[in-house]
py3Dmol code that shows the C-alpha trace and the ligand (Angstrom):
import py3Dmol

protein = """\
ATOM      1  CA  UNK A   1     -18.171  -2.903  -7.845  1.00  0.00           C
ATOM      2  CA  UNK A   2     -15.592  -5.615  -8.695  1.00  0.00           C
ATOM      3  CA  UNK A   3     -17.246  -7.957 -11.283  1.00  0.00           C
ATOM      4  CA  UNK A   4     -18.868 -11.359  -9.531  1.00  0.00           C
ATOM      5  CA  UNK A   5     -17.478 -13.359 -12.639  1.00  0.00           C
ATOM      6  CA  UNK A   6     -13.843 -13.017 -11.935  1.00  0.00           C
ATOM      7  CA  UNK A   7     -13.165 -14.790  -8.315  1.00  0.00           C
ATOM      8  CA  UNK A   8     -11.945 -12.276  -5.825  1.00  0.00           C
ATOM      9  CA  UNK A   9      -9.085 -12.171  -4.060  1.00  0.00           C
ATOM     10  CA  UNK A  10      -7.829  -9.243  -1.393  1.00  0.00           C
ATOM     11  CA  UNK A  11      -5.332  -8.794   0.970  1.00  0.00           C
ATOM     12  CA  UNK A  12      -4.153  -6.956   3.804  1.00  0.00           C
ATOM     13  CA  UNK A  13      -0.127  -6.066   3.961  1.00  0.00           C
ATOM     14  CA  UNK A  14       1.013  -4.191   7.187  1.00  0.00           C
ATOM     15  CA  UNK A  15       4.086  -3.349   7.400  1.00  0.00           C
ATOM     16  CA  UNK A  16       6.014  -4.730  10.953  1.00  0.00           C
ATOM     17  CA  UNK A  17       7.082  -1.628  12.319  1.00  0.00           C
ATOM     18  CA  UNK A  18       4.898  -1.869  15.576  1.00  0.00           C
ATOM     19  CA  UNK A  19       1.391  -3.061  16.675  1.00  0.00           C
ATOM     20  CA  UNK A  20      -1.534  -2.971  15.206  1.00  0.00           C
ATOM     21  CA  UNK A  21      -3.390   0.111  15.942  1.00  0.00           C
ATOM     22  CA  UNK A  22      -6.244   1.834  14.890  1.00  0.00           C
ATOM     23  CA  UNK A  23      -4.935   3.397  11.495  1.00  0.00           C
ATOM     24  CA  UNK A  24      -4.264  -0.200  10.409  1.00  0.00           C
ATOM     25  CA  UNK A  25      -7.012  -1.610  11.516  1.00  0.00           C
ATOM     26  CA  UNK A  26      -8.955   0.614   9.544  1.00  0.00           C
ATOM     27  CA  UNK A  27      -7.239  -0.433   6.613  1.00  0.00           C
ATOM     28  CA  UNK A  28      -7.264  -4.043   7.818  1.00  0.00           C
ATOM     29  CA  UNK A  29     -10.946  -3.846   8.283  1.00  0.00           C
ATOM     30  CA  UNK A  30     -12.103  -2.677   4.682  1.00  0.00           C
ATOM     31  CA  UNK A  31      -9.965  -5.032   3.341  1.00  0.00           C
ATOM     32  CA  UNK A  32     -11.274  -8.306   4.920  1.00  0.00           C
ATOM     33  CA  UNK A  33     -14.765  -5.972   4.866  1.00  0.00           C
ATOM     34  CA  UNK A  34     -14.525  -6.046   1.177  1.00  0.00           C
ATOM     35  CA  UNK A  35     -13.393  -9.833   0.693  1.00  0.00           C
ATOM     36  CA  UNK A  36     -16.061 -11.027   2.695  1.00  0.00           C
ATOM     37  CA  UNK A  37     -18.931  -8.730   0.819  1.00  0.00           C
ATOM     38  CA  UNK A  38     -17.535 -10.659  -2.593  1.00  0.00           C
ATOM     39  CA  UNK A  39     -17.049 -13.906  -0.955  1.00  0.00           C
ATOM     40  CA  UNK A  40     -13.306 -13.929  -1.759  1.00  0.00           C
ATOM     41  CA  UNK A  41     -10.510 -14.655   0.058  1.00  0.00           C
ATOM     42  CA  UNK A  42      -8.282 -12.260   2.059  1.00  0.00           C
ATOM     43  CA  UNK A  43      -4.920 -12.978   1.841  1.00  0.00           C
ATOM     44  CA  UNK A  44      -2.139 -11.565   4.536  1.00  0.00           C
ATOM     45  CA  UNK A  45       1.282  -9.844   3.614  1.00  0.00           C
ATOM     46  CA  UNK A  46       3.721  -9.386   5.815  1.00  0.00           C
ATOM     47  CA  UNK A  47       5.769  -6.049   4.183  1.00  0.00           C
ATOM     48  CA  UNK A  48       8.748  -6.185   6.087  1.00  0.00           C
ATOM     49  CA  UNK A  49      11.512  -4.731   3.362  1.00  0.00           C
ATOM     50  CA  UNK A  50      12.485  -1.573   5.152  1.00  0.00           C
ATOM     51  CA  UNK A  51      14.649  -3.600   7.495  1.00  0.00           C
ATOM     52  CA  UNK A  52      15.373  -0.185   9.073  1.00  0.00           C
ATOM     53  CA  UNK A  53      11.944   0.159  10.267  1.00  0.00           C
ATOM     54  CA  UNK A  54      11.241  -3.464  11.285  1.00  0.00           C
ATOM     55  CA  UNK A  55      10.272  -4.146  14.762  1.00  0.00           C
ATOM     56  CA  UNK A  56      11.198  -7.363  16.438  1.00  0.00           C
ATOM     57  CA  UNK A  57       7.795  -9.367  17.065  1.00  0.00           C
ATOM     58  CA  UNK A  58       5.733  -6.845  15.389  1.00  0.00           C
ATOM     59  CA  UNK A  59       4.492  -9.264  12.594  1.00  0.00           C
ATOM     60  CA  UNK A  60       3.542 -11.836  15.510  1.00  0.00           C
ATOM     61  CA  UNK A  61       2.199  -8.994  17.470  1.00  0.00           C
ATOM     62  CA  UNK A  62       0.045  -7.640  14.229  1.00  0.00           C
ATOM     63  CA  UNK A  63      -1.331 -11.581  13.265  1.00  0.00           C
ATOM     64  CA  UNK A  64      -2.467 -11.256  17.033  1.00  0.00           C
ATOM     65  CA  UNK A  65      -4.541  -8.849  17.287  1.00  0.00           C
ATOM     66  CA  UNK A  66      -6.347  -9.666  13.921  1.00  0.00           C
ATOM     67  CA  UNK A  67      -6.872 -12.633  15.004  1.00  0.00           C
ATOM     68  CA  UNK A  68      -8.167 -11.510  18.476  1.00  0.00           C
ATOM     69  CA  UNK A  69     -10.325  -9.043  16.417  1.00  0.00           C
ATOM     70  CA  UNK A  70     -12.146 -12.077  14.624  1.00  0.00           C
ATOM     71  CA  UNK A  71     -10.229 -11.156  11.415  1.00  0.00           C
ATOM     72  CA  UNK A  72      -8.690 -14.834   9.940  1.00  0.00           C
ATOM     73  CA  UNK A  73      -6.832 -14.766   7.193  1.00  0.00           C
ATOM     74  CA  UNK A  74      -7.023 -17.400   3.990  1.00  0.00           C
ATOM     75  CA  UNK A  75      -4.104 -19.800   3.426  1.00  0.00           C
ATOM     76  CA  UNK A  76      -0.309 -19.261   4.865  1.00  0.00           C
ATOM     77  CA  UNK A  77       0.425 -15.700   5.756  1.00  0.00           C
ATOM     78  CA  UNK A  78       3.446 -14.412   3.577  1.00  0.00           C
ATOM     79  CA  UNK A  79       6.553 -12.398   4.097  1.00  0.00           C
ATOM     80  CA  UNK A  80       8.556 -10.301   1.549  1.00  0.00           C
ATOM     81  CA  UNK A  81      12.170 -10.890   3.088  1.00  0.00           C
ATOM     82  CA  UNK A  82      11.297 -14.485   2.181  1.00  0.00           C
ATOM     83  CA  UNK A  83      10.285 -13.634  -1.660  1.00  0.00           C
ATOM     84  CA  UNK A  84      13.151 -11.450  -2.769  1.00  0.00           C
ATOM     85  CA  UNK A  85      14.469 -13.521  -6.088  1.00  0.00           C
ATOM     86  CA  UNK A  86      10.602 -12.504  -7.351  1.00  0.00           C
ATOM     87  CA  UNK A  87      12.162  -9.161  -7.268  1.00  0.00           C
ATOM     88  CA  UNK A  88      15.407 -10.091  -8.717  1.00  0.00           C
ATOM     89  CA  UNK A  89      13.529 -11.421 -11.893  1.00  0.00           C
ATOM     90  CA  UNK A  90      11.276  -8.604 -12.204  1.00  0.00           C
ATOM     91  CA  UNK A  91      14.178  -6.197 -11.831  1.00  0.00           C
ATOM     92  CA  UNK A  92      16.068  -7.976 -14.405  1.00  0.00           C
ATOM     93  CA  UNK A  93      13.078  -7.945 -16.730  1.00  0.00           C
ATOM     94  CA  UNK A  94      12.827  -3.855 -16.773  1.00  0.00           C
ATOM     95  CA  UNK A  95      16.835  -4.069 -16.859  1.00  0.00           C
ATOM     96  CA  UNK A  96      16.758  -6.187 -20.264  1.00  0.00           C
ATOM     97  CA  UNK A  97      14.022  -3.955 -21.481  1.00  0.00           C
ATOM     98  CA  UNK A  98      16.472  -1.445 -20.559  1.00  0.00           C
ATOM     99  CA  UNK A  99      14.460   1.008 -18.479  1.00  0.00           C
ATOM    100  CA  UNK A 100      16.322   1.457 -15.607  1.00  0.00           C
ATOM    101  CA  UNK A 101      19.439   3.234 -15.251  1.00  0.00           C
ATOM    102  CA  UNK A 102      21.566   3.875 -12.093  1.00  0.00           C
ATOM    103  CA  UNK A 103      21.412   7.328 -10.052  1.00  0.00           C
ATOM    104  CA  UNK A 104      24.206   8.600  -8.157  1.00  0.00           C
ATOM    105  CA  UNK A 105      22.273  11.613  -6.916  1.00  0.00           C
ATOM    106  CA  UNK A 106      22.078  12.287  -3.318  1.00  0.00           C
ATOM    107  CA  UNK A 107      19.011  13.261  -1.673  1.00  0.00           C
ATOM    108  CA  UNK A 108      19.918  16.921  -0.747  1.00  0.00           C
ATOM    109  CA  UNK A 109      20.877  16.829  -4.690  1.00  0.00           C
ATOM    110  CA  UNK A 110      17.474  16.075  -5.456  1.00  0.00           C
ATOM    111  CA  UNK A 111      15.964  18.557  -2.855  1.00  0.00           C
ATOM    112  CA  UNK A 112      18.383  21.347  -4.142  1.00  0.00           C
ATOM    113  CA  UNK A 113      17.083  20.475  -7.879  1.00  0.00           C
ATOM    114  CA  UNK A 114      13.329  21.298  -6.785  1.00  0.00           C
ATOM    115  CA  UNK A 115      13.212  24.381  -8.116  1.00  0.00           C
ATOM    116  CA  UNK A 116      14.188  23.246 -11.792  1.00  0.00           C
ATOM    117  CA  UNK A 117      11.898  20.235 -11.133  1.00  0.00           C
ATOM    118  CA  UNK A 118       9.142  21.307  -8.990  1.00  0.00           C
ATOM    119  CA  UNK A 119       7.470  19.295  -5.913  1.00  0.00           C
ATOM    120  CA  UNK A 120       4.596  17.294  -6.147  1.00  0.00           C
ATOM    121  CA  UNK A 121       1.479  18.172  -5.609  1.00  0.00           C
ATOM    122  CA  UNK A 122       2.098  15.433  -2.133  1.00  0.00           C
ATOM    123  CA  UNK A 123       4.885  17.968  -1.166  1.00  0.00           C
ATOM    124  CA  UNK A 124       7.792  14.978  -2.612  1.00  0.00           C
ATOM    125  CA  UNK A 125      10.462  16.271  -4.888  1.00  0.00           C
ATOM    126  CA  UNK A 126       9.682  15.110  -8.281  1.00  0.00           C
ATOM    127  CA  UNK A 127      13.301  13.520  -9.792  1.00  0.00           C
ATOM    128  CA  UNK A 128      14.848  16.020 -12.177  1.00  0.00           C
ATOM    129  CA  UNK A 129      16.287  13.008 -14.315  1.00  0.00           C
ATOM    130  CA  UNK A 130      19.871  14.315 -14.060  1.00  0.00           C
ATOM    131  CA  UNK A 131      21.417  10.960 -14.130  1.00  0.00           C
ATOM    132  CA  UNK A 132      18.456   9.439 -16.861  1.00  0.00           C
ATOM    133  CA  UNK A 133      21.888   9.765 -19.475  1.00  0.00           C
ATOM    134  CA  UNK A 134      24.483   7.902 -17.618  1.00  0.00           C
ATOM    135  CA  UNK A 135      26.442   8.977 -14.185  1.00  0.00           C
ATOM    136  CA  UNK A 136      28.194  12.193 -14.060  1.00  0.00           C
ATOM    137  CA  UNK A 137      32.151  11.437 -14.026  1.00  0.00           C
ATOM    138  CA  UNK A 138      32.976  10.285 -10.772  1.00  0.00           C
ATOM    139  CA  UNK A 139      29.541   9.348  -9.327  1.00  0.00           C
ATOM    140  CA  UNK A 140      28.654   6.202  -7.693  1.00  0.00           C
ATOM    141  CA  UNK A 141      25.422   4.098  -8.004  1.00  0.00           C
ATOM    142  CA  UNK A 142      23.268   5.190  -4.777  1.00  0.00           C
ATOM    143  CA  UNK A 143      20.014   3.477  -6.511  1.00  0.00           C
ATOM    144  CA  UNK A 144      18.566   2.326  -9.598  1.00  0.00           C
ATOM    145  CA  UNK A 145      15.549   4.025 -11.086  1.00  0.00           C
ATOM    146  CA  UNK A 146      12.940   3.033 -13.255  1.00  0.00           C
ATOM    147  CA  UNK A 147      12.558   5.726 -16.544  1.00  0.00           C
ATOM    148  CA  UNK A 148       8.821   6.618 -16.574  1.00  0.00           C
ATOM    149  CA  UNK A 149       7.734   7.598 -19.784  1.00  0.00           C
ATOM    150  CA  UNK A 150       6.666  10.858 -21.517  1.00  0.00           C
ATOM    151  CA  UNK A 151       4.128  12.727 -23.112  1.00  0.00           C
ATOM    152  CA  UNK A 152       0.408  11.419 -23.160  1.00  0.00           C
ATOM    153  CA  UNK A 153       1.600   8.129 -22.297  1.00  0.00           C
ATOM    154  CA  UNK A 154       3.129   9.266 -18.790  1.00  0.00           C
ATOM    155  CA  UNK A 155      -0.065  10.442 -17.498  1.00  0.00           C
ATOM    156  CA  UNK A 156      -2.104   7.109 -15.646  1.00  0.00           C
ATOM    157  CA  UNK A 157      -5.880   7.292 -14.689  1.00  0.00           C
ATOM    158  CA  UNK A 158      -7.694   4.767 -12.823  1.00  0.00           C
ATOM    159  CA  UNK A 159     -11.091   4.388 -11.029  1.00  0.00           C
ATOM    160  CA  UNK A 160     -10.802   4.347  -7.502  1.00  0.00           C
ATOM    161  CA  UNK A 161     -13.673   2.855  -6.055  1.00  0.00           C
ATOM    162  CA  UNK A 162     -13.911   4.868  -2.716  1.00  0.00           C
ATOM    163  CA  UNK A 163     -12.195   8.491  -4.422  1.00  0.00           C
ATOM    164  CA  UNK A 164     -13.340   8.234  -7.927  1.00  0.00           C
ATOM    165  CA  UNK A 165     -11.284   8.970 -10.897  1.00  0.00           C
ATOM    166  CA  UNK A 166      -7.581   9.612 -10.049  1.00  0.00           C
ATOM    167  CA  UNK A 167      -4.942  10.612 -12.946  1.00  0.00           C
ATOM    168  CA  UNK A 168      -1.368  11.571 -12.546  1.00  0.00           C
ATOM    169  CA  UNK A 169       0.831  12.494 -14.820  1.00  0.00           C
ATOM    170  CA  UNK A 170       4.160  10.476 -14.000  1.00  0.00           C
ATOM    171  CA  UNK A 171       6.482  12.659 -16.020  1.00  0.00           C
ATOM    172  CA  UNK A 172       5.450  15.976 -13.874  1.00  0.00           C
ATOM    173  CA  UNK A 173       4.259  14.691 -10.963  1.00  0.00           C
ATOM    174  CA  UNK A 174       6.661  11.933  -9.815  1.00  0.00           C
ATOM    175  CA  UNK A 175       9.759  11.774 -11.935  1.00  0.00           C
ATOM    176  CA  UNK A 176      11.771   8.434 -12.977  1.00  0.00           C
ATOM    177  CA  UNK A 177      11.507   6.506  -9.422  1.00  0.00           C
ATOM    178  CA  UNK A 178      13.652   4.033  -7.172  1.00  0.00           C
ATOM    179  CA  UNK A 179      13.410   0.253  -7.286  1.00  0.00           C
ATOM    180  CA  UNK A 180      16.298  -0.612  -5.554  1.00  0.00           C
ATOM    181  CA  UNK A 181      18.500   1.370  -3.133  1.00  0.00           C
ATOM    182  CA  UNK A 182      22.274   1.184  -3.379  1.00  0.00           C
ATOM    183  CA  UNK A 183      21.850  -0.108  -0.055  1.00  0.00           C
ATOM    184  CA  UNK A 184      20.203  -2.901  -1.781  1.00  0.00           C
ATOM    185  CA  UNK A 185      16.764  -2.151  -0.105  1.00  0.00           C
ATOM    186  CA  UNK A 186      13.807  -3.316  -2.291  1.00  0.00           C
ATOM    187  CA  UNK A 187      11.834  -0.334  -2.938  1.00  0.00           C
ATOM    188  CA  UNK A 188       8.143  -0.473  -1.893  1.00  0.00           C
ATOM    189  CA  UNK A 189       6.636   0.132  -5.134  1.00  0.00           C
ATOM    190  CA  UNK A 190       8.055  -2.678  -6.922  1.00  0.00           C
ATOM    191  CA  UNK A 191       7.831  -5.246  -4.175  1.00  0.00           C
ATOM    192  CA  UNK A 192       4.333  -4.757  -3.970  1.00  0.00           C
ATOM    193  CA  UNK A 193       3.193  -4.910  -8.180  1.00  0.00           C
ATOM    194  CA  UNK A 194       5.407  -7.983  -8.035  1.00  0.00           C
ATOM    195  CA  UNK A 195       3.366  -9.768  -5.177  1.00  0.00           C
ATOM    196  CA  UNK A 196      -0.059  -8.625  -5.678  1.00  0.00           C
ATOM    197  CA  UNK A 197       0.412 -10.181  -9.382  1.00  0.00           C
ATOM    198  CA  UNK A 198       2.246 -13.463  -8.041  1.00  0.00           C
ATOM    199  CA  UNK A 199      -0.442 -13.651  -5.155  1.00  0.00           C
ATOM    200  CA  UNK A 200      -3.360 -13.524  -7.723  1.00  0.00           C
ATOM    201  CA  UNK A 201      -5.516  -9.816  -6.301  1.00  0.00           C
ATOM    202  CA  UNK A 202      -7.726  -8.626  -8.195  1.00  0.00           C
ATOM    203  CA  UNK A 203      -8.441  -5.425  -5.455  1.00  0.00           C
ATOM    204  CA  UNK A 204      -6.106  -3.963  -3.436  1.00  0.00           C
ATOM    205  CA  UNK A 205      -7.846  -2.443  -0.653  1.00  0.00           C
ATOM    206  CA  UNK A 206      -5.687   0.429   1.486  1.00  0.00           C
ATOM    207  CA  UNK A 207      -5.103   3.654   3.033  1.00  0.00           C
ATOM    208  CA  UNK A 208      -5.046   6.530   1.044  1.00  0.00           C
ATOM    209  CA  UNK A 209      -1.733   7.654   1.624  1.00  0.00           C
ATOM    210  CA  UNK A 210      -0.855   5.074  -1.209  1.00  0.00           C
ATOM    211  CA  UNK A 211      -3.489   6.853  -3.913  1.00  0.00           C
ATOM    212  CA  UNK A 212      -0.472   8.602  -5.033  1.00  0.00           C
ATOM    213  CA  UNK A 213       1.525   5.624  -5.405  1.00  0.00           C
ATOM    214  CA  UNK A 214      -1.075   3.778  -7.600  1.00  0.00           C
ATOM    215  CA  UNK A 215      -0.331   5.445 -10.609  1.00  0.00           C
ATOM    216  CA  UNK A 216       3.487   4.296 -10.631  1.00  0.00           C
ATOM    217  CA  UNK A 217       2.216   0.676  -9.694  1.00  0.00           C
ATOM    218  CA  UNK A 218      -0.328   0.362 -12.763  1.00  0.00           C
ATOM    219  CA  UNK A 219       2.885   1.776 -15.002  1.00  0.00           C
ATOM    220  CA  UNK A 220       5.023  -1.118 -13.561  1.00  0.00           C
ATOM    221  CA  UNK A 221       2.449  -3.319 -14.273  1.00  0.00           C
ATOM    222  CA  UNK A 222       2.218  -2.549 -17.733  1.00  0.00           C
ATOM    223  CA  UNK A 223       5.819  -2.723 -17.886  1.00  0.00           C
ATOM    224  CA  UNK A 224       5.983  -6.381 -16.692  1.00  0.00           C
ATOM    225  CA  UNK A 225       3.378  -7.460 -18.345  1.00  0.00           C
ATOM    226  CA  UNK A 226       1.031  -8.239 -15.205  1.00  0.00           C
ATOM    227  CA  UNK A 227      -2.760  -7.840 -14.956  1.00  0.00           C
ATOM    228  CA  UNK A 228      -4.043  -4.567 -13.329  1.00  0.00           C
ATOM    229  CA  UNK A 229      -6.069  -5.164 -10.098  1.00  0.00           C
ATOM    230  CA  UNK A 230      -8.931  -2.637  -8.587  1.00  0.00           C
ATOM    231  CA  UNK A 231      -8.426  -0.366  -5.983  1.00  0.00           C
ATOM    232  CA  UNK A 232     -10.179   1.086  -3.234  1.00  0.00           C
ATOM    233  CA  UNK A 233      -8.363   3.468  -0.833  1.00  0.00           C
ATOM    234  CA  UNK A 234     -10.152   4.056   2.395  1.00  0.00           C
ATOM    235  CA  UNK A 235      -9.533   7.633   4.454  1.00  0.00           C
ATOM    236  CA  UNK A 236      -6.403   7.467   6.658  1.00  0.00           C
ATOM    237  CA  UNK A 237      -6.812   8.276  10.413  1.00  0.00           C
ATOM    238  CA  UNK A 238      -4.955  11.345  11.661  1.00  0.00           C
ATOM    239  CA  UNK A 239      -3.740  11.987  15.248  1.00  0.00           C
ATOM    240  CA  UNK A 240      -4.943  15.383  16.929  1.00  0.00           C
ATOM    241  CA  UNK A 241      -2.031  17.341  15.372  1.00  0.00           C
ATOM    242  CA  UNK A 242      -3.585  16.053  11.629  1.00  0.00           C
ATOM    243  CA  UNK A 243      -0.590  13.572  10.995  1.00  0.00           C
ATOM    244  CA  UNK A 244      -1.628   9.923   9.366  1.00  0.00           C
ATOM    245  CA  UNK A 245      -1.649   7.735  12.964  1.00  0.00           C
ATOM    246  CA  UNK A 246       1.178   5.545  12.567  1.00  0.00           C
ATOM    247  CA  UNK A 247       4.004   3.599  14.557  1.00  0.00           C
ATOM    248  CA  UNK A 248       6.303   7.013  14.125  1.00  0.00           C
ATOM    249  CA  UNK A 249       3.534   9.501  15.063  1.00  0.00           C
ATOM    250  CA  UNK A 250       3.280   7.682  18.220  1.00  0.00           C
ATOM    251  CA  UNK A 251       0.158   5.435  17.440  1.00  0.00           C
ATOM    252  CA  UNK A 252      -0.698   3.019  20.481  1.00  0.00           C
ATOM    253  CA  UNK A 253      -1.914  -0.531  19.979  1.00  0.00           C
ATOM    254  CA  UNK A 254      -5.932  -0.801  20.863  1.00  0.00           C
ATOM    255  CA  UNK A 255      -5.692  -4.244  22.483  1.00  0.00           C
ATOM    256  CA  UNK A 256      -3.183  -4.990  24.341  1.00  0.00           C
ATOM    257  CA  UNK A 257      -5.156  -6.751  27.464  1.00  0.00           C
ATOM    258  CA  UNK A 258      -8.375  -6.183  26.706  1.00  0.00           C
ATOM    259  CA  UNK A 259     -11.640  -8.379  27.156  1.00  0.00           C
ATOM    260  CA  UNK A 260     -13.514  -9.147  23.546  1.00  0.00           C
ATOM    261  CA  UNK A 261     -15.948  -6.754  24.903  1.00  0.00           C
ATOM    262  CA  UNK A 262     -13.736  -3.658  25.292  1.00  0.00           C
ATOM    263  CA  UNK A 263     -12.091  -4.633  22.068  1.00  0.00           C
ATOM    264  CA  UNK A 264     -15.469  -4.302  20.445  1.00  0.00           C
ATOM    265  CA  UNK A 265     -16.309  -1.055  21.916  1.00  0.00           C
ATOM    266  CA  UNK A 266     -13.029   0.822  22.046  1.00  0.00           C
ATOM    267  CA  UNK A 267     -11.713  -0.743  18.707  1.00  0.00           C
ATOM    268  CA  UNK A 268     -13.640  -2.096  16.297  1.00  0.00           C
ATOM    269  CA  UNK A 269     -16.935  -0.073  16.746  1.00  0.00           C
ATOM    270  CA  UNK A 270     -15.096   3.168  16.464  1.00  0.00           C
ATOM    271  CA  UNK A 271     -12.687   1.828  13.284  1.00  0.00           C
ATOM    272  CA  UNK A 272     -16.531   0.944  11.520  1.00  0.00           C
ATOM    273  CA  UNK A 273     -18.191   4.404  12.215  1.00  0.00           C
ATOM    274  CA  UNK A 274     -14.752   6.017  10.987  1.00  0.00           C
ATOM    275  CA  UNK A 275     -15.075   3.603   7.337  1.00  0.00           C
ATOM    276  CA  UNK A 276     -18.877   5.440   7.513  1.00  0.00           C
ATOM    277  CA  UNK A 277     -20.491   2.104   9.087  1.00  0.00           C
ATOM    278  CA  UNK A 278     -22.839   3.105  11.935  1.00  0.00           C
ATOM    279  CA  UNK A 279     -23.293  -0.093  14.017  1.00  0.00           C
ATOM    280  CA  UNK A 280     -24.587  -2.089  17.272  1.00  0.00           C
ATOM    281  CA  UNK A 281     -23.453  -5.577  18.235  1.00  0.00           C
ATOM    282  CA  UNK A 282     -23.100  -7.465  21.219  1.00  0.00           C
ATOM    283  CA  UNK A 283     -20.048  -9.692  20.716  1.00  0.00           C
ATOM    284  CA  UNK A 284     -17.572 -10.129  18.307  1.00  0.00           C
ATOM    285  CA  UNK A 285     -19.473 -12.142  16.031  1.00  0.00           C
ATOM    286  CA  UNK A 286     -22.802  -9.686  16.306  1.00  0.00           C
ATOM    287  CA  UNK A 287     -20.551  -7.303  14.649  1.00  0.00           C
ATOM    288  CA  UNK A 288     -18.903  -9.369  11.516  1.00  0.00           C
ATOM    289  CA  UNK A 289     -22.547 -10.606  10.972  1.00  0.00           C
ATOM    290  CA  UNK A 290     -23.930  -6.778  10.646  1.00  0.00           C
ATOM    291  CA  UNK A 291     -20.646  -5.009   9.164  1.00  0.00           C
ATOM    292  CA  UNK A 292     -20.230  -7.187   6.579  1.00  0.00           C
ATOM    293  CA  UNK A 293     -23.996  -6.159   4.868  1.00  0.00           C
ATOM    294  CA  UNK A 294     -23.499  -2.718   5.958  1.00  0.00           C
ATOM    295  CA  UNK A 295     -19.948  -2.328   4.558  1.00  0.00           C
ATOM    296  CA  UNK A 296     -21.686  -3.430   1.004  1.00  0.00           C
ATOM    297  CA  UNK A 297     -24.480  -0.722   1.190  1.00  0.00           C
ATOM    298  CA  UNK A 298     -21.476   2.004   2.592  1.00  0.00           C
ATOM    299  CA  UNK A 299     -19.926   1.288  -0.659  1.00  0.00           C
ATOM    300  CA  UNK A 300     -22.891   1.412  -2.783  1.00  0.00           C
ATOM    301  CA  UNK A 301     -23.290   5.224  -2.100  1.00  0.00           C
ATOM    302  CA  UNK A 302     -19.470   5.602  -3.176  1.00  0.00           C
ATOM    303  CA  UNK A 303     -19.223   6.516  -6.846  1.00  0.00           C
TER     304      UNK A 303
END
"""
ligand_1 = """\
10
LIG
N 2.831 -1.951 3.786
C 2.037 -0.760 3.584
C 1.687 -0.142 4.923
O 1.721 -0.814 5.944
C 0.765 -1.038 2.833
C 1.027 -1.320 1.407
C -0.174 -1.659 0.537
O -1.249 -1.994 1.076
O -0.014 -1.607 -0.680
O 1.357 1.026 4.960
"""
view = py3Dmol.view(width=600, height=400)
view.addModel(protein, "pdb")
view.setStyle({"model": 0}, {"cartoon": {"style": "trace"}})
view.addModel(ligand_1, "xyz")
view.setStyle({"model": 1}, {"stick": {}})
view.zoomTo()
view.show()
């Protein structure tokens, strides 16, 4: 458990490409779940960098339905389009320490180097580093990527309050990764160590399809010099074919017109028993008021 000394602060950061639905509100839940247990505040992140997945009035549509779900978030809701010279600094920082370097590789390059380099153990093609020395003759910059180091000191562990311990070894496993695409597209992983330090969390609480991005985000935190925050990451939700439910697997929003009652029983009752939290309520409030002691004893039987 997070210590009670150190004042907690969570957040929830959805990406805009579609509705709400119940993947996300899974993740939405633990997180405000989890702020409430510590009495912190829950903080709301609008992730909205991959401007080719954006969806026009998707971040309106998302602060909706949380809203509708009883789910209020602390202070002004933030968006990343609107933080980018953060970025800009902290990109410059790892360029004057002089760990980046700038890739011309293509990604059917990369894919066709998989045998020299191996995949990870998430099925991703782990960068071979053939551009870590300077562009081949005649390349141009497609990206820049961040060297990860070697040895002992590439391999990153952490607790992970729902999973346990966690390590992965950044060298093997992962390769020297993107932070910005030629395209100049922010990559995720920096965007996000750069605003969970800037926005204060101490505990990120998510889906764990990002477990295997953790590691890379404590090494970029070490890199800049920011403070290392816990994590928790909750199961993800899988359609009937076993794919994480999400905007591109064809995930449909819960609520669109539907009474706080059927919102309660068709949303948020079935998003609790799938976080492990068997409860009854009347009314929206009936829940909040039971899920909130039962999310702290769910977590107490976590290791
Ligand atoms: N924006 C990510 C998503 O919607 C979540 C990132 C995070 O919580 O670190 O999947």
């Amino acid at each position: 458990m997070p210590s009670s000394t150190v004042p907690y602060i969570g957040r929830f950061a959805p990406s805009p490409s579609g509705p709400l639905h119940m993947g996300s509100l899974v993740a939405a839940m633990a997180s405000y779940l989890d702020a409430k247990v510590h009495q912190g505040a829950w903080l709301l992140r609008i992730e909205d960098l991959d401007y080719d997945r954006n969806v026009d009035g998707a971040d309106a549509a998302i602060l909706a339905s949380l809203l509708r779900c009883g789910m209020a978030w602390d202070g002004e809701a933030t968006w990343q389009s609107r933080r980018l010279p953060l970025y800009q600094a902290a990109l410059r920082r790892l360029q004057d320490d002089g760990l980046v370097y700038a890739c011309g590789c293509s990604r059917k390059e990369i894919q066709d180097s998989v045998l020299q380099a191996g995949l990870a153990k998430n099925g991703a093609a782990v960068y071979p580093g053939t551009c870590r020395h300077g562009l081949a003759h005649g390349k141009a910059a497609r990206a820049l990527r961040l060297r990860v180091p070697e040895g002992a000191a590439a391999v990153y562990g952490f607790v992970d309050r729902w999973h346990g311990e966690v390590r992965q070894d950044l060298a093997s496993e992962v390769g020297d990764f993107i932070v910005l695409r030629g395209d100049g597209y922010w990559a995720y992983q920096l965007a996000v160590v750069v605003d969970d330090a800037d926005q204060g969390i101490t505990q990120v609480v998510r889906g764990a399809d990002l477990l295997d991005s953790t590691p890379r985000q404590l090494y970029l935190q070490d890199v800049l010099g920011l403070p290392h925050p816990g994590y928790l990451h909750v199961p993800v939700v899988n359609n009937a074919f076993g794919e994480k439910l999400s905007k591109q697997t064809g995930a449909l929003a819960f609520d669109t017109g539907t009474s706080p009652a059927e919102l309660l029983a068709s949303a948020l009752l079935p998003a609790a028993r799938f976080l492990g939290l068997d409860l009854q309520a009347g009314s929206l409030d009936d829940f909040w008021r039971r899920a909130i002691p039962a999310w702290a004893q769910r977590l107490s039987r976590q290791p």
